[in-house]
One Martini backbone bead per residue (centre of mass of N, CA, C, O) as a GRO file, in nm:
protein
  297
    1UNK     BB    1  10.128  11.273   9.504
    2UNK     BB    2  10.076  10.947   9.365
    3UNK     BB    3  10.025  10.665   9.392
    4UNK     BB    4  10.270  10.550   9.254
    5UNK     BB    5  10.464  10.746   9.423
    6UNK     BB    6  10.392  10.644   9.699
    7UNK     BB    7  10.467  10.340   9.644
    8UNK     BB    8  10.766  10.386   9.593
    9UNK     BB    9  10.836  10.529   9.829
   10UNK     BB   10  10.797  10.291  10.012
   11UNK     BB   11  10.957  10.097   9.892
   12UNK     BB   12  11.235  10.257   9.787
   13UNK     BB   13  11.276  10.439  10.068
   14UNK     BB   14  11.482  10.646  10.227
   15UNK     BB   15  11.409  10.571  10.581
   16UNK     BB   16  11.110  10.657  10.739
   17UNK     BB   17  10.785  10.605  10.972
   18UNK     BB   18  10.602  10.811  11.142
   19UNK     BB   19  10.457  10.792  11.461
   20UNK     BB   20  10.144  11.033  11.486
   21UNK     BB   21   9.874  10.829  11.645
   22UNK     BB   22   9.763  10.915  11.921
   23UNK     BB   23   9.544  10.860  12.111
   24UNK     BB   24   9.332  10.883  12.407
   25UNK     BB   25   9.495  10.702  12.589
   26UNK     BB   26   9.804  10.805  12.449
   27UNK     BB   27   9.820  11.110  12.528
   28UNK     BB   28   9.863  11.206  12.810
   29UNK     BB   29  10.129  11.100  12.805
   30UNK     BB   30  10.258  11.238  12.560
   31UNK     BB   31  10.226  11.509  12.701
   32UNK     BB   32  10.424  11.477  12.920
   33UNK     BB   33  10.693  11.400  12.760
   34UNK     BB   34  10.593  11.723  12.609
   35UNK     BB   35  10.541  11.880  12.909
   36UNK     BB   36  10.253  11.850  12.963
   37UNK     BB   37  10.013  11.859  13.165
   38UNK     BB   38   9.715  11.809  13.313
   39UNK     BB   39   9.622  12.100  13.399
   40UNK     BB   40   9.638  12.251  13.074
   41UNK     BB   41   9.383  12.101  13.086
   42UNK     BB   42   9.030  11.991  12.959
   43UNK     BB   43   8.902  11.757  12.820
   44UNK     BB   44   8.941  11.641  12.545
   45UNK     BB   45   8.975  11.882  12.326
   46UNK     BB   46   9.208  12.002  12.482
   47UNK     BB   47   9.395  11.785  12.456
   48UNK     BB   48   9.372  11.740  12.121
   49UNK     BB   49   9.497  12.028  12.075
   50UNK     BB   50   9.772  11.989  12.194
   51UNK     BB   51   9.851  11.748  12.006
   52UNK     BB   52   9.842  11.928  11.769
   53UNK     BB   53  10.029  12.131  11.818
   54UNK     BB   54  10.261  11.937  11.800
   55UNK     BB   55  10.199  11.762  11.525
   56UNK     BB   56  10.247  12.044  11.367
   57UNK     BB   57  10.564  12.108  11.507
   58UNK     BB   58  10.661  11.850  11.332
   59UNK     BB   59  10.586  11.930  11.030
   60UNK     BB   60  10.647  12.229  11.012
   61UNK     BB   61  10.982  12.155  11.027
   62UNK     BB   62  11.248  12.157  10.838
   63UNK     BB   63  11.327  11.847  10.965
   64UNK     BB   64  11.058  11.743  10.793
   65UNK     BB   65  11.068  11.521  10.549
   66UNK     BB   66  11.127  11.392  10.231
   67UNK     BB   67  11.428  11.249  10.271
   68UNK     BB   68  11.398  11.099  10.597
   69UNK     BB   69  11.058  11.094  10.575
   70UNK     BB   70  10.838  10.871  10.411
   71UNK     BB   71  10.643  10.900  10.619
   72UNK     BB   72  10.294  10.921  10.824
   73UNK     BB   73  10.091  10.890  11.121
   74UNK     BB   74   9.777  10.919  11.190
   75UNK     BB   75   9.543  11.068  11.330
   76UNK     BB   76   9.184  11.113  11.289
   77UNK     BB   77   9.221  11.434  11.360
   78UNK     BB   78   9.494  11.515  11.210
   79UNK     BB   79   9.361  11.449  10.929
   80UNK     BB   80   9.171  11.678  10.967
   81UNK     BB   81   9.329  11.867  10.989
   82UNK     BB   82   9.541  12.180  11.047
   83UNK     BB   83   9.749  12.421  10.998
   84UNK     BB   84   9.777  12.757  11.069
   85UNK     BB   85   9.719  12.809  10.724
   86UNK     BB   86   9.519  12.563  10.659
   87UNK     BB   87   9.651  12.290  10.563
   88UNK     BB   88   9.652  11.981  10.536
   89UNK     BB   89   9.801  11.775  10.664
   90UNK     BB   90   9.835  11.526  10.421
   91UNK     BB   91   9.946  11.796  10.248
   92UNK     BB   92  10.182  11.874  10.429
   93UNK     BB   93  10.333  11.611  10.344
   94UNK     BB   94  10.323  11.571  10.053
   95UNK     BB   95  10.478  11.869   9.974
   96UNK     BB   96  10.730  11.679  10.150
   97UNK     BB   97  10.702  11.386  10.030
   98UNK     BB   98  10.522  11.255  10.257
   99UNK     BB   99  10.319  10.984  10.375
  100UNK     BB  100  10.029  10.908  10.408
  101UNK     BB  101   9.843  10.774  10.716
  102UNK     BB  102   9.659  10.610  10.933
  103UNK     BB  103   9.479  10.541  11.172
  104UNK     BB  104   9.184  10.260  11.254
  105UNK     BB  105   9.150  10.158  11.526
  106UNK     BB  106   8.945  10.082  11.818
  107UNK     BB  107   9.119   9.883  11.967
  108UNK     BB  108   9.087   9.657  12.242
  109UNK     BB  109   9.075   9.365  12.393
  110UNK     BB  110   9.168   9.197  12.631
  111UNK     BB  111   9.304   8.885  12.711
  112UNK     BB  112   9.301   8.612  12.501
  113UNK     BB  113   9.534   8.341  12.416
  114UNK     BB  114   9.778   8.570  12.445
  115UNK     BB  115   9.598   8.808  12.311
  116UNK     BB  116   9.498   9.110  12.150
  117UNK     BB  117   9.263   9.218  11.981
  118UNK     BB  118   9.067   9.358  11.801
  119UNK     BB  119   8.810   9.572  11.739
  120UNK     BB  120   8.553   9.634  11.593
  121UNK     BB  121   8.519   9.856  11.286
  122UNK     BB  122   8.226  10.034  11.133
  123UNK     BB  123   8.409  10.293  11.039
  124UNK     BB  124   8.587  10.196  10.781
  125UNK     BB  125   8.465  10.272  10.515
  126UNK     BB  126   8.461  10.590  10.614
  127UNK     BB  127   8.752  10.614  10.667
  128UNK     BB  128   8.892  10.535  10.386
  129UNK     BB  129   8.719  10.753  10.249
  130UNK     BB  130   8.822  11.000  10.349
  131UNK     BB  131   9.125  10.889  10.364
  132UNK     BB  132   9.156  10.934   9.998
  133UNK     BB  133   9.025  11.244   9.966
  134UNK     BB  134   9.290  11.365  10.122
  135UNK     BB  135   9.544  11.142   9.991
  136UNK     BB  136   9.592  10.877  10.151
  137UNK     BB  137   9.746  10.588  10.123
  138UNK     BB  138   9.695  10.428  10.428
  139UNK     BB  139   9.721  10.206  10.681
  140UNK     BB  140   9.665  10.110  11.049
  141UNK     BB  141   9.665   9.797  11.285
  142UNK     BB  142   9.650   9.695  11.645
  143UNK     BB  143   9.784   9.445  11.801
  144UNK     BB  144   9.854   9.209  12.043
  145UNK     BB  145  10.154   8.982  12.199
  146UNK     BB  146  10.215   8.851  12.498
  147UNK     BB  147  10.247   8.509  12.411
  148UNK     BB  148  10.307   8.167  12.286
  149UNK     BB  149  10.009   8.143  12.147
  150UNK     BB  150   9.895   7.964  11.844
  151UNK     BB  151   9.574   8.059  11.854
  152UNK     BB  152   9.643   8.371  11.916
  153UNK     BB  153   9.818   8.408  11.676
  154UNK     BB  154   9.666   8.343  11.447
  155UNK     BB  155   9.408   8.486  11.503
  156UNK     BB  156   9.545   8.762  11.512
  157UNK     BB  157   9.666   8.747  11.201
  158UNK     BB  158   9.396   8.680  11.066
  159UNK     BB  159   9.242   8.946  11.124
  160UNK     BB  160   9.459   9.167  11.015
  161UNK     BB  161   9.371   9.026  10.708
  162UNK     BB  162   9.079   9.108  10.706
  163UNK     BB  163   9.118   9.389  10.728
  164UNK     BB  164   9.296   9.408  10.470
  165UNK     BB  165   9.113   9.293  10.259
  166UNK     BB  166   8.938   9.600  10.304
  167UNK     BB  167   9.128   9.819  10.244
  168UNK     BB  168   9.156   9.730   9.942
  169UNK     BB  169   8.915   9.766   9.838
  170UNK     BB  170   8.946  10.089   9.922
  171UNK     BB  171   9.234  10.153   9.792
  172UNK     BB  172   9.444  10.076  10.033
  173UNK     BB  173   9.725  10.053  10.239
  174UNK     BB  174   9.810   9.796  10.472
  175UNK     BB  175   9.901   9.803  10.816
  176UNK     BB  176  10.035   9.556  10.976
  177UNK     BB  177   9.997   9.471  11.379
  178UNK     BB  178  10.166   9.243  11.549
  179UNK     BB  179  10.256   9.278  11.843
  180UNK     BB  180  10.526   9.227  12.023
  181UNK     BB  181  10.603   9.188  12.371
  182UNK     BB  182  10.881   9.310  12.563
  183UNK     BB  183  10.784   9.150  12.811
  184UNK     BB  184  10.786   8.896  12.706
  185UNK     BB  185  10.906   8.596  12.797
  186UNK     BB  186  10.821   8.460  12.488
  187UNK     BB  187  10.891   8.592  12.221
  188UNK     BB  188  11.066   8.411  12.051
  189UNK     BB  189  10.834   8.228  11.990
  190UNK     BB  190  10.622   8.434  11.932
  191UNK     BB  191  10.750   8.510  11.650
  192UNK     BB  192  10.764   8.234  11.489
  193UNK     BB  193  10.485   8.210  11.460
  194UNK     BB  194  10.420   8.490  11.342
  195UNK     BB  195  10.565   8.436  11.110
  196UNK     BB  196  10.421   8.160  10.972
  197UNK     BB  197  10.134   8.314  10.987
  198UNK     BB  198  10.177   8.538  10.791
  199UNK     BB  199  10.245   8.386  10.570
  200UNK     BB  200   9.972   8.230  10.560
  201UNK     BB  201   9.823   8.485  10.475
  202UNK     BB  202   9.954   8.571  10.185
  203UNK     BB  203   9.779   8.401  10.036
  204UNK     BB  204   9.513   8.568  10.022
  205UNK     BB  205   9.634   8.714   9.820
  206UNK     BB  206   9.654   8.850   9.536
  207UNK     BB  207   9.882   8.917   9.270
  208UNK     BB  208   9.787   9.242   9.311
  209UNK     BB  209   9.869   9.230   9.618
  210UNK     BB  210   9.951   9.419   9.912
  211UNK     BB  211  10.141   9.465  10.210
  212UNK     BB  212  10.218   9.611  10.569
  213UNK     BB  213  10.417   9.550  10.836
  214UNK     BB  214  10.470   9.567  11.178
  215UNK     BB  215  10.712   9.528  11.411
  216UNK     BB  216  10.894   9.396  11.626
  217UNK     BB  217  11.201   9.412  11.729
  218UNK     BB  218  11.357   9.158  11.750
  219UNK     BB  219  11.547   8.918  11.913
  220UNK     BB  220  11.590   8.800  11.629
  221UNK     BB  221  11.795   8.849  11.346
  222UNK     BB  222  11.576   8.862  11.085
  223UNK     BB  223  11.336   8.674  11.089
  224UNK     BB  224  11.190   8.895  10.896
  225UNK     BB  225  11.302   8.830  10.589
  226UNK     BB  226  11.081   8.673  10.440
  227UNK     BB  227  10.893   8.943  10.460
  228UNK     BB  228  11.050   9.122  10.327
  229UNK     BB  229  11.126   8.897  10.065
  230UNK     BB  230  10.815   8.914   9.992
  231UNK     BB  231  10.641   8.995   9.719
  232UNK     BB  232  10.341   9.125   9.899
  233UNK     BB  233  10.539   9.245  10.060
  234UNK     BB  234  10.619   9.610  10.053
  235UNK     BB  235  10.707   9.645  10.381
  236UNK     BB  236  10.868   9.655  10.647
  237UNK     BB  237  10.829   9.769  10.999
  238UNK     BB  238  10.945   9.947  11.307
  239UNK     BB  239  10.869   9.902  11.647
  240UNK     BB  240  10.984  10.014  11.963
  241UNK     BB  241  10.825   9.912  12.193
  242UNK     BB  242  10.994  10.112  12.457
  243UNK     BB  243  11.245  10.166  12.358
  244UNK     BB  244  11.477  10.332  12.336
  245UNK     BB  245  11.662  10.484  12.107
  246UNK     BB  246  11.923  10.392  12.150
  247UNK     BB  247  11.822  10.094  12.130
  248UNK     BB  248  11.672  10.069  11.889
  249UNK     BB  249  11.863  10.166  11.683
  250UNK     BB  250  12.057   9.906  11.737
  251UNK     BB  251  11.833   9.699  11.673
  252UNK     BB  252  11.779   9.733  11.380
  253UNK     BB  253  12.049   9.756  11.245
  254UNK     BB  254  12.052   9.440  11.230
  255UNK     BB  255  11.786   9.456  11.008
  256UNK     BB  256  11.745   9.355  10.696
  257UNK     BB  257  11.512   9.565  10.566
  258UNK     BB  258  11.447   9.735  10.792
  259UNK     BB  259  11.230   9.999  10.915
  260UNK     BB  260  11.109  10.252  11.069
  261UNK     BB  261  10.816  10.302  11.309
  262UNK     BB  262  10.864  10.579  11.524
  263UNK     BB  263  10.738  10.763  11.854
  264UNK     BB  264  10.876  10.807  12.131
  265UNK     BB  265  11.211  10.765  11.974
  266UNK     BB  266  11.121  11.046  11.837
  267UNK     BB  267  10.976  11.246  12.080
  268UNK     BB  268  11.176  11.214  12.355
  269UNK     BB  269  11.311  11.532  12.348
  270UNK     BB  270  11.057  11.693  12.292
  271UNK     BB  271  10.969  12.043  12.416
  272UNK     BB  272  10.735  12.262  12.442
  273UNK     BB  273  10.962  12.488  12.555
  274UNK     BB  274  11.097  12.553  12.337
  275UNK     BB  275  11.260  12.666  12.087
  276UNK     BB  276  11.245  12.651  11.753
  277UNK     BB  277  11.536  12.557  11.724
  278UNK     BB  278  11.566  12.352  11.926
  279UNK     BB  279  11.344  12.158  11.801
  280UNK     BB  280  11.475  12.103  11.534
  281UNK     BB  281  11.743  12.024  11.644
  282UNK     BB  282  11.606  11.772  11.790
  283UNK     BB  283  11.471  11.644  11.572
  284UNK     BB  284  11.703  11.611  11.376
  285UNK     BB  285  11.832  11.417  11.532
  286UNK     BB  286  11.618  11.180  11.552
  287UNK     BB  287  11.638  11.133  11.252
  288UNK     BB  288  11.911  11.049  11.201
  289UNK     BB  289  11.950  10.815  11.355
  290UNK     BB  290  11.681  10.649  11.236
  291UNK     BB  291  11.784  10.678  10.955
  292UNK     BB  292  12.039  10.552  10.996
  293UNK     BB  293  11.927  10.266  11.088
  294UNK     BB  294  11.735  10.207  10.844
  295UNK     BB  295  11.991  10.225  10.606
  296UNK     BB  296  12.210   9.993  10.746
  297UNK     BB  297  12.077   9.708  10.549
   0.00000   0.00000   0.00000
């Protein structure tokens, strides 16, 4: 696919953006919820060797396709790795039709008005380099949002958008993260300044520019109508957010336009110890699930 196709893809392509992006801090969790112990590995590298071998079986399973899944989130180890037959993963996905994406974040700084911002990244534009090189079509990248604090949701949502208008430079599509935390007592009213902050960003891109938001499935549905319906933004997607499949997919459908881009609640069921039947069988199940959830509005 070229870009031209990879972007038509996103816009108007029904289906959903699978989210295999986890980094250092959430591979642990990750490998534990399919199957691996922490005793089976020792070190980085033998760690992410086994995210890596997850990663891969869930990319080469038969119901993994352009179909029903119409990106993926990488992490950068897996975006520079390959398959067993040593395709490169990036490759691998759009041979499948499926749009790959990069996660660039380096982390979070610790929480202060009520918001964690990103960390500088110094390495942004040697990795958007480098995924242009491999194929990738976009950028992702998270902060996250406490409690409703104004001054803390400006800066988050400002943030964003200048990491978002140097990816754009980069030539690749920036997916904005400012995660509104499903723990907040305040959710709802920090979705509102959310949404305010969100659109008085979007003044600053160009004629010719578009980017794309990930957000909490809100408490209150539709909310972000408005950035759906909004010409400089490709696509909204949602995370799940910590909610249970069976949660989200219920909360997303409610929400008109939006699609899912889920990690936990599309691998939650998948274990190391499957055979190849079994693992395509429960995959190709919770992608139906959450495909369907996605094109429901």
């Amino acid at each position: 696919m070229n870009t031209a196709e990879m972007t038509a893809k996103i816009a108007e392509g029904k289906g959903f953006i699978a989210a295999l992006d986890q980094s250092g801090g959430s591979t642990p969790k990750a490998l534990r919820g399919y199957g691996v112990e922490d005793s089976e590995w020792s070190g980085d590298d033998e760690m992410f060797a086994k995210i890596h071998e997850m990663r891969c079986r869930i990319v080469t399973s038969p119901s993994f396709t352009g179909d029903k899944v119409i990106g993926a989130i990488l992490f950068e180890r897996t975006m520079n790795g390959a398959t067993a037959d040593g395709t490169p993963i990036p490759t691998q996905l759009t041979n499948r039709g499926i749009v790959p994406f990069l996660k660039v974040d380096a982390g979070m700084h610790d929480t202060e008005n009520g918001v964690q911002l990103m960390k500088d990244m110094p390495r942004l534009d040697e990795m958007c380099a480098r995924a242009k090189e491999l194929g990738v079509f976009g950028t992702k990248m998270r902060s996250v949002i406490h409690e409703a604090n104004a001054e803390g949701i400006a800066a988050n949502v400002r943030q964003q958008m200048d990491f978002g208008l140097r990816i754009l430079e980069n030539g690749l599509m920036p997916i904005l993260e400012p995660e509104a935390s499903l723990g907040s007592d305040t959710r709802a009213e920090a979705e509102e300044i959310l949404l305010e902050n969100a659109l008085e960003q979007l003044d600053r891109l160009g004629d010719d520019q578009k980017v794309m938001f990930k957000l909490t499935i809100p408490s209150k549905a539709n909310i972000y109508k408005p950035l759906v319906d909004h010409p400089k933004v490709l696509r909204v997607v949602a995370l799940s957010g910590g909610y249970s499949r069976e949660d989200a997919v219920r909360e997303l459908a409610k929400n008109t336009g939006m699609i899912a881009s889920f990690s936990r609640a599309l691998l939650e069921e998948l274990r190391a110890q499957m055979d190849d039947q079994e693992f395509d069988r429960t995959l190709s199940n919770a992608i139906d699930e959450i495909y369907n959830a996605s094109i429901a509005g």
